[in-house]
C-alpha positions, 0 to 999 in steps of 0.5 A: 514460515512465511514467505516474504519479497523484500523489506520495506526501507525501515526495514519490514518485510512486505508479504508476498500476497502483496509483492513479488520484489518490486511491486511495492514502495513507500510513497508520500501522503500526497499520493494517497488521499481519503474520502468517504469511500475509502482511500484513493490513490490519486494518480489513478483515481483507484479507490481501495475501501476500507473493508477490502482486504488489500488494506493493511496496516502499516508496520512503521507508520507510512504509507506503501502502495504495491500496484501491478509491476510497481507502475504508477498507473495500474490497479493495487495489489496491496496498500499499507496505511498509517493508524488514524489519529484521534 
């Protein structure tokens, strides 16, 4: 059985690959945007592209972005992303 660090607010787990308890959070729409590139979380203006294995899918449809000690202002670790609409 896997190893999980805590749940996300809906109630999902986030892997521990990605959180070590306090890594990752839900965060708003705002804070992620998309580009041709992949997604860039805006206050870092990190790209994280869409073939790098940090992106995930999210569980409940909400963004999650789990960076360096859950710090607004260091690299990610992991980022969960809703599906597309088509």
């Amino acid at each position: 059985m896997p190893a999980y660090a805590h749940e996300a607010p809906t109630g999902w787990r986030y892997p521990y690959s990605c959180c070590s308890g306090f890594d990752c959070r839900e965060v708003s729409s705002k804070v992620i945007g998309e580009g041709p590139e992949g997604y860039v979380i805006k206050g870092t203006g990190e790209i994280v592209s869409y073939s790098d294995a940090r992106l995930k899918n999210s569980p409940d449809g909400e963004y999650h972005w789990c960076s360096v000690a859950g710090a607004d202002d260091t690299r990610t670790i992991c980022l969960f992303v809703p599906p597309h609409s088509f």
